[in-house]
KEKE-963778 format. One record per atom (N, C-alpha, C, O): residue number from 1; atom name; x negated, y negated, z negated. Coordinates in Angstrom, 3 decimals, decimal comma. Last residue first. Layout:
<vexgus>
 resi name        X        Y        Z
  NUM   CA        X        Y        Z
...
</vexgus>
This chain:
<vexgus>
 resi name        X        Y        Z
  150    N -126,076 -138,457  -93,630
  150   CA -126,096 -139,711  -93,003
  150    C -125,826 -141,375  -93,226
  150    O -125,992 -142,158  -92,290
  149    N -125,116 -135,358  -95,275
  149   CA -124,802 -136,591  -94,449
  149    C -125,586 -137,859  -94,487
  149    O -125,715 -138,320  -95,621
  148    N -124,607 -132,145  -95,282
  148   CA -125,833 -133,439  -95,089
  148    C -125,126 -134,489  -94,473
  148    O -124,635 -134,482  -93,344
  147    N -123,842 -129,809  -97,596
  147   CA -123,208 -130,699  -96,515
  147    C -124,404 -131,651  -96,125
  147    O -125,215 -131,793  -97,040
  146    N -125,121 -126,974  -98,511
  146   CA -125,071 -128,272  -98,443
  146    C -124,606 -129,086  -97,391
  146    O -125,084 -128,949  -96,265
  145    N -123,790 -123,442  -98,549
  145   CA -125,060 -124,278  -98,226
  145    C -124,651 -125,473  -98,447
  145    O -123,449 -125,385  -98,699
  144    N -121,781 -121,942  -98,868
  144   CA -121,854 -122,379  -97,203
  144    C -122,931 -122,833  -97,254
  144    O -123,500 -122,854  -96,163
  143    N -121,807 -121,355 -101,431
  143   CA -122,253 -120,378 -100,958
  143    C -122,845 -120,745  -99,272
  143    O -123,770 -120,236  -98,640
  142    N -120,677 -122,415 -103,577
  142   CA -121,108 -123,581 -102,851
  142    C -122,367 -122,976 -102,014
  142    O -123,455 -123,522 -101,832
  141    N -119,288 -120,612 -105,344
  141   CA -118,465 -121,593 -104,061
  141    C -119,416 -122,389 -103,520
  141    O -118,915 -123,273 -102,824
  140    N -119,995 -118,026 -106,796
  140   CA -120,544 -119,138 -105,811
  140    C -120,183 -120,106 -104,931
  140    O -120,761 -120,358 -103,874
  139    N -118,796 -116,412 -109,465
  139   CA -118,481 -116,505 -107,854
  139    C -119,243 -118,049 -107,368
  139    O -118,778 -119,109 -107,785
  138    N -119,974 -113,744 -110,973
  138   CA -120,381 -115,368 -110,942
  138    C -120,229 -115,823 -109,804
  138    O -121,155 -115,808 -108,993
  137    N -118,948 -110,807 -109,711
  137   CA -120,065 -111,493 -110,609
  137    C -119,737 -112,808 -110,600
  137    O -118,774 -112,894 -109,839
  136    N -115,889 -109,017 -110,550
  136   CA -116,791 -109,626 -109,706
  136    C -118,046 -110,471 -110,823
  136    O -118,080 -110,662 -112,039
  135    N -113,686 -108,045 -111,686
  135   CA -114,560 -107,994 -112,467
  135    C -116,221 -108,325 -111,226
  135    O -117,330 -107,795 -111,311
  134    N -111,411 -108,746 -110,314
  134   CA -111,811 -107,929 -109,991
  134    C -113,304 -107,323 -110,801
  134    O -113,856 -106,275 -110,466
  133    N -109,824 -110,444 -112,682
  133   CA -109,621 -109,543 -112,271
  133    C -109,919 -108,071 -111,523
  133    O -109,398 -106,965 -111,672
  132    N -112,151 -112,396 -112,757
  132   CA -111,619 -111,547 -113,621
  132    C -111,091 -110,015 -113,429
  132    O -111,557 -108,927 -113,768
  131    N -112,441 -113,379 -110,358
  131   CA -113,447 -112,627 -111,107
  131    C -113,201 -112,014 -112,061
  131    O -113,905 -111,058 -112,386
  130    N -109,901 -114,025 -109,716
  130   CA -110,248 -112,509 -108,812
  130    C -111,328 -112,449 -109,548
  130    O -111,595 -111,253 -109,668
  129    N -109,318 -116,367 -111,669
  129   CA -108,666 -115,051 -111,886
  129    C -109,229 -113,547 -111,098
  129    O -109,115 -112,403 -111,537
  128    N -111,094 -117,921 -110,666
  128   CA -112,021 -117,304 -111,846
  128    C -110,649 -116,577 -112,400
  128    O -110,731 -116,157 -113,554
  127    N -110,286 -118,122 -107,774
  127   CA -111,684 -117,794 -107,985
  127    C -111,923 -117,122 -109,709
  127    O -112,652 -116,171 -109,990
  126    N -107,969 -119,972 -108,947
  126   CA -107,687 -118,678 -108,261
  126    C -109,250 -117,607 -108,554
  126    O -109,306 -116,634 -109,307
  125    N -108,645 -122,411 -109,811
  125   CA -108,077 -120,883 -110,938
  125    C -107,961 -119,650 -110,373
  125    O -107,873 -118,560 -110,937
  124    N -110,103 -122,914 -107,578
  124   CA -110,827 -123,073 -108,318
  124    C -110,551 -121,700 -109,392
  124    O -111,225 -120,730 -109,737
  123    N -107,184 -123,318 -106,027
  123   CA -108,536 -122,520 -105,926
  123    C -109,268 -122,263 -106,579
  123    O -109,494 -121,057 -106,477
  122    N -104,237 -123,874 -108,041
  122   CA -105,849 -124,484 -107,060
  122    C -107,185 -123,602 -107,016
  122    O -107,976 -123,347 -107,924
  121    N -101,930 -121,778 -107,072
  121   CA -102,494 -122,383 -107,865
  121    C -103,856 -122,755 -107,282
  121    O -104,457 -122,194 -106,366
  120    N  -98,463 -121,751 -106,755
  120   CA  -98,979 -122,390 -106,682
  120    C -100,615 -122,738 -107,741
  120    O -100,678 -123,503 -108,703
  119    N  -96,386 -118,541 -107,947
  119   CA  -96,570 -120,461 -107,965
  119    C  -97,278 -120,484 -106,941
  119    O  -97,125 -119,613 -106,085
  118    N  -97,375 -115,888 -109,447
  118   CA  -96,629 -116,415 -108,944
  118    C  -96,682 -118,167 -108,991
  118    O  -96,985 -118,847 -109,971
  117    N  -99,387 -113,502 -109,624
  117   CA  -99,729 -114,564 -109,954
  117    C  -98,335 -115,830 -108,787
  117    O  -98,548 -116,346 -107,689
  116    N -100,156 -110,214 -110,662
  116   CA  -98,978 -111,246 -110,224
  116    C  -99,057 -112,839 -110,243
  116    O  -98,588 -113,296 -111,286
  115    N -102,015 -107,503 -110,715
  115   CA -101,590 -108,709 -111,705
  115    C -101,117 -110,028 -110,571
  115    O -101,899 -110,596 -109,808
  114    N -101,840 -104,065 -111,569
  114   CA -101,680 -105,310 -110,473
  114    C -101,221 -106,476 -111,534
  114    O -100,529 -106,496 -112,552
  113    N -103,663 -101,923 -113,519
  113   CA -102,509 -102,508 -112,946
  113    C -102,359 -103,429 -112,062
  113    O -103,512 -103,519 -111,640
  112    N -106,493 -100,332 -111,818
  112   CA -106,024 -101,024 -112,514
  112    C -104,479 -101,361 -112,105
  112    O -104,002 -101,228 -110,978
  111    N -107,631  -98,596 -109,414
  111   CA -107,478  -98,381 -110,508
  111    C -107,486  -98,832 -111,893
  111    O -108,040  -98,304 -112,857
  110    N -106,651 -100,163 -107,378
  110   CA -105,742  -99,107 -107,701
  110    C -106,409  -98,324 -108,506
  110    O -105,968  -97,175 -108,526
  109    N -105,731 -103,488 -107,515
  109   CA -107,083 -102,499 -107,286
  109    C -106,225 -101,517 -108,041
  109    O -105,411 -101,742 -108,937
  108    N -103,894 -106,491 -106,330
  108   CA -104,616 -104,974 -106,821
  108    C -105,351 -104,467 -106,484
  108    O -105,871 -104,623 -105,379
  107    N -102,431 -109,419 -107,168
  107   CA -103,980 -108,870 -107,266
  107    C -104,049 -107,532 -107,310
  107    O -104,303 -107,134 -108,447
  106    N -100,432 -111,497 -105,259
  106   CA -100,870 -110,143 -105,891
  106    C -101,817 -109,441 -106,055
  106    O -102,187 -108,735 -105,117
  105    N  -99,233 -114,985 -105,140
  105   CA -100,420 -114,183 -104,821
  105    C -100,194 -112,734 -106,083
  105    O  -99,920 -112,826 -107,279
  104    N  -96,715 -116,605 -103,755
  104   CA  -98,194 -116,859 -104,859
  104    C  -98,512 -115,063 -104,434
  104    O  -98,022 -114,294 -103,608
  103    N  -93,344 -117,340 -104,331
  103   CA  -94,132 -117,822 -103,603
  103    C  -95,606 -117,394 -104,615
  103    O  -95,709 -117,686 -105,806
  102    N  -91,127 -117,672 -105,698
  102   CA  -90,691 -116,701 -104,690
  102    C  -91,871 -116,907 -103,504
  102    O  -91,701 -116,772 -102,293
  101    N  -91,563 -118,347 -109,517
  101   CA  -91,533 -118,636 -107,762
  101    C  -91,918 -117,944 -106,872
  101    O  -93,041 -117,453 -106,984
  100    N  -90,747 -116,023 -111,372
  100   CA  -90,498 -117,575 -111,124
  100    C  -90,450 -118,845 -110,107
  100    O  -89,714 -119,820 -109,957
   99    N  -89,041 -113,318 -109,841
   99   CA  -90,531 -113,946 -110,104
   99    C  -89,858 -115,507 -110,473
   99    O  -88,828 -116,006 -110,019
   98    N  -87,260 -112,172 -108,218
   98   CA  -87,319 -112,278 -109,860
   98    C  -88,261 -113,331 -110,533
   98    O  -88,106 -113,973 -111,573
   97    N  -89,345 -109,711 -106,534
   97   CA  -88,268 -111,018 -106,460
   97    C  -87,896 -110,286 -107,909
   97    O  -87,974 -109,191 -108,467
   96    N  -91,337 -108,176 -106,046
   96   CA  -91,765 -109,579 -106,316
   96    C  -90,641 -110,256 -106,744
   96    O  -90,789 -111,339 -107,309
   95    N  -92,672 -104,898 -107,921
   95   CA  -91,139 -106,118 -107,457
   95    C  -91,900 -107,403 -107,801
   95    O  -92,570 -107,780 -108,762
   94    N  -93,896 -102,558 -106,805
   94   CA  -94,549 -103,201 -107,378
   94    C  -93,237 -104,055 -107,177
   94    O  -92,690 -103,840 -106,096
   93    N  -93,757  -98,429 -106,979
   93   CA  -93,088 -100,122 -106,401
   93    C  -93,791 -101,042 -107,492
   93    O  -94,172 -100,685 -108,607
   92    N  -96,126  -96,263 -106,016
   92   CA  -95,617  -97,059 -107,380
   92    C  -95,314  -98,308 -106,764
   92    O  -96,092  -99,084 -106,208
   91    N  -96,188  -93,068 -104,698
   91   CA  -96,161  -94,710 -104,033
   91    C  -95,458  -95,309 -105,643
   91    O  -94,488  -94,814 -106,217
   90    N  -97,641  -90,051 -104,209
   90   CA  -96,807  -90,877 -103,912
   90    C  -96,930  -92,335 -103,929
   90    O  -97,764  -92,853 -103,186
   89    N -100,029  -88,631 -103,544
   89   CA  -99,600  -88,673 -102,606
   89    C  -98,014  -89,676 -102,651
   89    O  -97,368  -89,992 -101,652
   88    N -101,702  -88,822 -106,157
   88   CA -101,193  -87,252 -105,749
   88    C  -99,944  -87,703 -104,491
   88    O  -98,903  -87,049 -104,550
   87    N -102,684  -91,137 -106,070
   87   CA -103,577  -89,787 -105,824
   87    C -103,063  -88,744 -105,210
   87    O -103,453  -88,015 -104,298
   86    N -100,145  -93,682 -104,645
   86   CA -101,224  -93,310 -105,833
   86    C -101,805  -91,884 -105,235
   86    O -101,476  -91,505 -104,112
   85    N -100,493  -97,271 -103,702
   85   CA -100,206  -95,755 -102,939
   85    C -101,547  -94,943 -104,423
   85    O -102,662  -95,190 -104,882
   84    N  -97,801  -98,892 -104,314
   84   CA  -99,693  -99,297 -104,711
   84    C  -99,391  -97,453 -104,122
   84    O  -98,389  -96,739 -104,176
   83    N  -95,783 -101,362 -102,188
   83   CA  -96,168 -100,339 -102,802
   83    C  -97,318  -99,995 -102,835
   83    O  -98,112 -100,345 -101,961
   82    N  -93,579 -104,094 -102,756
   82   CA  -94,492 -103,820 -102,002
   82    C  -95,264 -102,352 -103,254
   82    O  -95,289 -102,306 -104,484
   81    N  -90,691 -105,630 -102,150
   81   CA  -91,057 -104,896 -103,375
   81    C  -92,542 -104,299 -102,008
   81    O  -92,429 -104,180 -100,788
   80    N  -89,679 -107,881 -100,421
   80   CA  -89,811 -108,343 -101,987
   80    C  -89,886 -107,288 -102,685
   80    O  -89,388 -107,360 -103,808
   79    N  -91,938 -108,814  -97,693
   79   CA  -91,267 -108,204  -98,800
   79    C  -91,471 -108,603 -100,014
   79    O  -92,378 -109,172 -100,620
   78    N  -93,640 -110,776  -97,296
   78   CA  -92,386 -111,541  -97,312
   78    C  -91,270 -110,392  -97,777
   78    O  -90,123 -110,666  -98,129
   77    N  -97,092 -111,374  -96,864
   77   CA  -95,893 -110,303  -96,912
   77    C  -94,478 -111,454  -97,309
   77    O  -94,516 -112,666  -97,524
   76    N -100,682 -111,170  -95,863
   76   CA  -99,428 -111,694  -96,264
   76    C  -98,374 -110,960  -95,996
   76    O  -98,392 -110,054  -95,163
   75    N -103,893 -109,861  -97,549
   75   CA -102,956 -109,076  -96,422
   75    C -101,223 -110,292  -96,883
   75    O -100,721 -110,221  -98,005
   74    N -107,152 -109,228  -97,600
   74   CA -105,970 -110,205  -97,695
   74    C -104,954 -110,392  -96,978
   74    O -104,974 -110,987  -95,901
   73    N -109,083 -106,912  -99,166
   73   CA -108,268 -107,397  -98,507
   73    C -107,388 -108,395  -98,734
   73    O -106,851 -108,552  -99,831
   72    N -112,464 -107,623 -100,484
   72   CA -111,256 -107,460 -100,540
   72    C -110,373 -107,788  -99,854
   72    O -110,402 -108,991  -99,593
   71    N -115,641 -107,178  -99,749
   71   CA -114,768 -106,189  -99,281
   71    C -113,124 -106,208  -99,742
   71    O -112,435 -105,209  -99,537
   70    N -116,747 -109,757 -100,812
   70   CA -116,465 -108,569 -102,000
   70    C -115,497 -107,416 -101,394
   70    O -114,724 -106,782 -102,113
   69    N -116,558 -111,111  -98,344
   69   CA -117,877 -110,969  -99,458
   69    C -117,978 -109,720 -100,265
   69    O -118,906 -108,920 -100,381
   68    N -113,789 -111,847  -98,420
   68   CA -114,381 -110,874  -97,413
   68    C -115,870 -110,196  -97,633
   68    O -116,246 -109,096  -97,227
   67    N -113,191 -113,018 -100,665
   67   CA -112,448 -111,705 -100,533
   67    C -113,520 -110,871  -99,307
   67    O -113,892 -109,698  -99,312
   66    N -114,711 -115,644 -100,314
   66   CA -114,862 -114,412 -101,058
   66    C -114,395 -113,263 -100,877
   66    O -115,199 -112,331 -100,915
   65    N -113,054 -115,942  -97,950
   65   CA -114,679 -115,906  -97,907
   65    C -115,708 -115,267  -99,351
   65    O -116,815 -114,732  -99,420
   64    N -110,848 -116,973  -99,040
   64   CA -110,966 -115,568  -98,151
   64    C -112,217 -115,877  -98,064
   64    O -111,914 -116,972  -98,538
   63    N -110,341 -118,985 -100,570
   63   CA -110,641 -118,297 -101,496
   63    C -111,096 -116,847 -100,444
   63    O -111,586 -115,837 -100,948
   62    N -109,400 -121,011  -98,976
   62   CA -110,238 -121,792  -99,616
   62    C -111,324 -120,177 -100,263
   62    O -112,549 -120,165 -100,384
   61    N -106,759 -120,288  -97,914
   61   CA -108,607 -120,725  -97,161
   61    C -110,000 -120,692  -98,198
   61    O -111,188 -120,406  -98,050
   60    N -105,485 -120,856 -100,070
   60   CA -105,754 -119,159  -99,679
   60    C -107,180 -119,316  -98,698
   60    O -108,245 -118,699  -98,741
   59    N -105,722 -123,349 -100,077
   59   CA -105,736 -122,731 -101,298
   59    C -106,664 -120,924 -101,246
   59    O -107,566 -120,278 -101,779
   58    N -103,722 -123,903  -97,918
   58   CA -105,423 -124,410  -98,009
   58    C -106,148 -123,925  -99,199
   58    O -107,350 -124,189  -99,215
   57    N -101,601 -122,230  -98,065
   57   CA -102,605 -121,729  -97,188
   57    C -104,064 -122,583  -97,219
   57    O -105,148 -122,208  -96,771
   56    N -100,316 -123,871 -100,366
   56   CA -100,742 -121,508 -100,564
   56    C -101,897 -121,687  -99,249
   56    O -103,040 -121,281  -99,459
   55    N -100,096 -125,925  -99,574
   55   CA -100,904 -125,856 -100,175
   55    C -101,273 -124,192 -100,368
   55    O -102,352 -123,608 -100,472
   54    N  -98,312 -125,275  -97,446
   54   CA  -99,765 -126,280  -96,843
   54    C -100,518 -126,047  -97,907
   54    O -101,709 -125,896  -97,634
   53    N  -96,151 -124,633  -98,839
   53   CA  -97,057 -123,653  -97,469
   53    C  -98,564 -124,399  -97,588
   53    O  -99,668 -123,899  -97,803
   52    N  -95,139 -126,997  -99,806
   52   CA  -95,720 -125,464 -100,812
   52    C  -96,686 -124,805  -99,628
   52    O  -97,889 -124,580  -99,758
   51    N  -94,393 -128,484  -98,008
   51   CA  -95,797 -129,057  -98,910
   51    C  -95,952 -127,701  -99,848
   51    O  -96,951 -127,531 -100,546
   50    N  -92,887 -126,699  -96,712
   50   CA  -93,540 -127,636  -96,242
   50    C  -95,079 -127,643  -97,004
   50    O  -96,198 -127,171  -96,799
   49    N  -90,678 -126,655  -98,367
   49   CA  -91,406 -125,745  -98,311
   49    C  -92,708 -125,914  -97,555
   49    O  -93,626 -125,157  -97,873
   48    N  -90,150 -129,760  -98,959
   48   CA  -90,582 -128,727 -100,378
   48    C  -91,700 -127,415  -99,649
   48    O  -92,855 -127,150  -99,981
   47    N  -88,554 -129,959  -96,599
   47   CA  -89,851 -130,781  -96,656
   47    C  -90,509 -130,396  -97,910
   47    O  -91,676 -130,789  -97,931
   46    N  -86,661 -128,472  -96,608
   46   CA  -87,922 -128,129  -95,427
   46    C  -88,855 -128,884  -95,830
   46    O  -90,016 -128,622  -95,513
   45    N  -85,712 -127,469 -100,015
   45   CA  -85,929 -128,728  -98,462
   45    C  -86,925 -128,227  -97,833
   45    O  -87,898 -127,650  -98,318
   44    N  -85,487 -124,067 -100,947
   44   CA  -85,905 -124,896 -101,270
   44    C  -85,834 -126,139  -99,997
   44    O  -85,915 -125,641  -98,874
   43    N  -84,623 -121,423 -100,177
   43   CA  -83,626 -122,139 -100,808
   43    C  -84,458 -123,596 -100,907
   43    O  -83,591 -124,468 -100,954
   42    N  -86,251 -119,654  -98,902
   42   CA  -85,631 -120,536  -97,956
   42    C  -84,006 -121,523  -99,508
   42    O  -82,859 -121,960  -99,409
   41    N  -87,115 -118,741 -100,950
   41   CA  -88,214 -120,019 -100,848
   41    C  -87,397 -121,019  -99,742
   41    O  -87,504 -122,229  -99,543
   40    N  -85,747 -115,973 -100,848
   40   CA  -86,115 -117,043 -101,888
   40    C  -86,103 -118,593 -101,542
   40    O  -85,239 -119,421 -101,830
   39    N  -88,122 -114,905  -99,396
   39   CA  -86,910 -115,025  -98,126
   39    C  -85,981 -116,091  -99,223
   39    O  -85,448 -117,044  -98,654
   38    N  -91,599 -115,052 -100,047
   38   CA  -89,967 -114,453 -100,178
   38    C  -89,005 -115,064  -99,466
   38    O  -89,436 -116,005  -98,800
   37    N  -94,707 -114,934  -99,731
   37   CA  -93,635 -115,861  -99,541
   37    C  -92,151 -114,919  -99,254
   37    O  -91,897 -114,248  -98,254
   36    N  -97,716 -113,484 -101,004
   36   CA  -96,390 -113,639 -100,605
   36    C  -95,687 -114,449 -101,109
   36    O  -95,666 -114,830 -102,280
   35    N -100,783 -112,118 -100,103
   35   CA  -99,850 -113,563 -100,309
   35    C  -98,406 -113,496 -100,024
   35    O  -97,971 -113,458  -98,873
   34    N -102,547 -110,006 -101,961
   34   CA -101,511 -109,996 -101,015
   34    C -100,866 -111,454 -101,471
   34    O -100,553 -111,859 -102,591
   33    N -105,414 -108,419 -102,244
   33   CA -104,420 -109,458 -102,387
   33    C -103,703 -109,775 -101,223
   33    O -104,000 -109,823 -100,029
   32    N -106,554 -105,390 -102,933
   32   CA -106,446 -106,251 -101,970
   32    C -105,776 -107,345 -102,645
   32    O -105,550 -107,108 -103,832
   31    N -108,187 -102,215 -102,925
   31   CA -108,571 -103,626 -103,430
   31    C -107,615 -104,342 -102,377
   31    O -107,714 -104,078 -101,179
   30    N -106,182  -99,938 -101,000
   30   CA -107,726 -100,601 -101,705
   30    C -107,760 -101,523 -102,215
   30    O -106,785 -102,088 -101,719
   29    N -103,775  -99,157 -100,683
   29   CA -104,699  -98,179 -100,879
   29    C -105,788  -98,832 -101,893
   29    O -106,148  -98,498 -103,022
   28    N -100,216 -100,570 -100,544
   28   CA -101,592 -101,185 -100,498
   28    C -102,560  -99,681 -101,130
   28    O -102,017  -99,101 -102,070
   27    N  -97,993 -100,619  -97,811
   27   CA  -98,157  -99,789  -98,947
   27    C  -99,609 -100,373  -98,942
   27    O -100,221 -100,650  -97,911
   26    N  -95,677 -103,271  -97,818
   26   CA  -96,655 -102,984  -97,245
   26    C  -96,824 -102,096  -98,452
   26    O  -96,339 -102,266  -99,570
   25    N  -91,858 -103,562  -96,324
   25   CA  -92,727 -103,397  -97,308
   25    C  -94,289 -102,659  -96,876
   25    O  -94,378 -101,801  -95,998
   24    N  -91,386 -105,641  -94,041
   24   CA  -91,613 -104,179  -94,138
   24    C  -92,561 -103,781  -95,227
   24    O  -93,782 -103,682  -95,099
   23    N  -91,388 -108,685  -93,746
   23   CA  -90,244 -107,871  -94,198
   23    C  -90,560 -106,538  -94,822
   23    O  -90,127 -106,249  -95,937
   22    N  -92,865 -108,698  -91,399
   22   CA  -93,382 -109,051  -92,544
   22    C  -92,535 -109,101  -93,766
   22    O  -93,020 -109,570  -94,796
   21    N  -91,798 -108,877  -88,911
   21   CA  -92,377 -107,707  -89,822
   21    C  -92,840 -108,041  -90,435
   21    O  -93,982 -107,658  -90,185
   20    N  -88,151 -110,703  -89,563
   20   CA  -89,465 -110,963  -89,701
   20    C  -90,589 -109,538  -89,971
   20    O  -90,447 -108,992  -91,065
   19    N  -85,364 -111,946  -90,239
   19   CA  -86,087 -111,293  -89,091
   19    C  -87,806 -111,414  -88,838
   19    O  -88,427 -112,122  -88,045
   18    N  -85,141 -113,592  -92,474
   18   CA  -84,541 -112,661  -92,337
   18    C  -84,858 -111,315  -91,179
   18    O  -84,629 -110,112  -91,308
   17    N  -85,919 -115,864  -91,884
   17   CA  -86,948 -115,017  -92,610
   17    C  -86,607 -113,702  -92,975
   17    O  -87,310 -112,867  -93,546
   16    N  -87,102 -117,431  -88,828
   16   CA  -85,641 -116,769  -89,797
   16    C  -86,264 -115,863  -90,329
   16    O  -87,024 -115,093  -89,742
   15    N  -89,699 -117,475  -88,592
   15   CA  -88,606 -118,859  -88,080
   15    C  -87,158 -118,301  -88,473
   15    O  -86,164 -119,008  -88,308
   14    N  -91,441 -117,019  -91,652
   14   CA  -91,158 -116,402  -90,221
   14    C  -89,887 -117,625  -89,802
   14    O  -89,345 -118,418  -90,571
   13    N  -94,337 -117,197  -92,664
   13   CA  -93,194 -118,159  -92,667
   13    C  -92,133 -117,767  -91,505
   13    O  -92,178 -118,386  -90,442
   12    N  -96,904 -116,040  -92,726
   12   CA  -96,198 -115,883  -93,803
   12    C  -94,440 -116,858  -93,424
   12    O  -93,577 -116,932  -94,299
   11    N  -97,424 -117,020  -89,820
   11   CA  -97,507 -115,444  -90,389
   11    C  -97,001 -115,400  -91,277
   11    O  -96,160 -114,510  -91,144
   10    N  -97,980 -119,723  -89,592
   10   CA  -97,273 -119,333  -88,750
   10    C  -97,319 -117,717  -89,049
   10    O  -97,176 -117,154  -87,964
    9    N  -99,039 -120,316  -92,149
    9   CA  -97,485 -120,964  -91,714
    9    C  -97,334 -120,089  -90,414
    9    O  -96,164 -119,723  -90,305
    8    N -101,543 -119,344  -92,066
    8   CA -100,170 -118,845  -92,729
    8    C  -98,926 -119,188  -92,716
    8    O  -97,939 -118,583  -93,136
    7    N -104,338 -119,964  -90,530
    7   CA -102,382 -119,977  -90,331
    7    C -101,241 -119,082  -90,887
    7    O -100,378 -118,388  -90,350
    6    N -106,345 -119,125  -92,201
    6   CA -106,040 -118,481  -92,119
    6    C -104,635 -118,512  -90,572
    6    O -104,195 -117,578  -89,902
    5    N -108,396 -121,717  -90,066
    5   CA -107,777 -121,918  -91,475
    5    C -106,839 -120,110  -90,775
    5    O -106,678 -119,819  -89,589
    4    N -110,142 -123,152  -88,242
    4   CA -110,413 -121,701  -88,860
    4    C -109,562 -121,212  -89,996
    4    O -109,988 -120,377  -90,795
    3    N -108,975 -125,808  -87,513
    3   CA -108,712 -124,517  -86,811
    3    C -109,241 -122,837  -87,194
    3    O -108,910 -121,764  -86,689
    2    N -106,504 -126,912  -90,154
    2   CA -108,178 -126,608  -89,503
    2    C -107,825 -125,543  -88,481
    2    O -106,898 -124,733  -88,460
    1    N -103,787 -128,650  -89,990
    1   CA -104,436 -127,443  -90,435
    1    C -105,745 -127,271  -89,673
    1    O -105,808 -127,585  -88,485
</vexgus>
C-alpha cells in the first residue's frame, strides 16, 4: 500500500469485526460518501477479503482528491444501517445489509436520495457516478499535472 493511501485496511477492517467503532452507526449532515465494509464480508477466505480490501482502498485512493476538491466527505463504516439527519431534527435509516455485497460505497447529499453502490468498482465508474450524482462538473483526473520521465 502507498504511504499516502487512505489505509483502509487498517480502519475499515477491524481485527474482530464484531468489536469495532466503526460499528456505531454514523449520522451523515453533508455531502458525503461513505465506504462500507460489513461484518458479512467476514464470510468470505482471508485471501477473497484480502484482494476485495486492496481493491475498495486503491479505488477509494484513487477518487478522495476529488471528494476533497468538491468539499465531499469520506467517512468508512462497518455499520449496517447508517443515518441521513433531516430538518426538523430527526434521522432517516439508510440499510446496508441485504445488499449484494457487504462491501462498496454510499453516495449522499441531503437534498437528494442516497444512492448505494454495492461491490467493487474501478475508479474511473466511480468518478462518472459522483458526477452524476453530485452533479459536479467534468471531473479531471489528470489534475496532478504530468508524469516526466526519462
Amino acid at each position: 500500500m502507498r504511504g499516502d493511501s487512505l489505509q483502509l485496511a487498517g480502519t475499515i477492517v477491524p481485527r474482530d469485526s464484531a468489536d469495532s467503532v466503526l460499528l456505531a452507526p454514523r449520522v451523515v449532515r453533508d455531502r458525503t460518501v461513505l465506504v462500507f465494509w460489513l461484518t458479512a464480508a467476514d464470510t468470505f477466505s482471508a485471501d477473497d477479503q484480502a484482494a476485495v480490501l486492496d481493491e475498495l482502498t486503491l479505488y477509494t485512493d484513487r477518487i478522495a482528491p476529488v471528494l476533497t476538491r468538491h468539499g465531499i466527505a469520506l467517512i468508512p463504516t462497518n455499520a449496517d444501517t447508517v443515518y441521513l439527519a433531516l430538518p426538523n431534527g430527526g434521522r432517516r435509516p439508510i440499510m446496508l445489509s441485504g445488499l449484494e455485497f457487504p462491501f462498496g460505497y454510499v453516495f449522499v447529499n441531503p437534498d437528494e436520495g442516497e444512492r448505494i453502490l454495492s461491490g467493487i468498482f474501478p475508479d474511473d465508474e466511480l468518478l462518472e457516478e459522483l458526477r452524476i450524482y453530485f452533479d459536479l462538473p467534468d471531473i479531471d483526473t489528470t489534475a496532478q499535472g504530468p508524469r516526466i520521465t526519462t
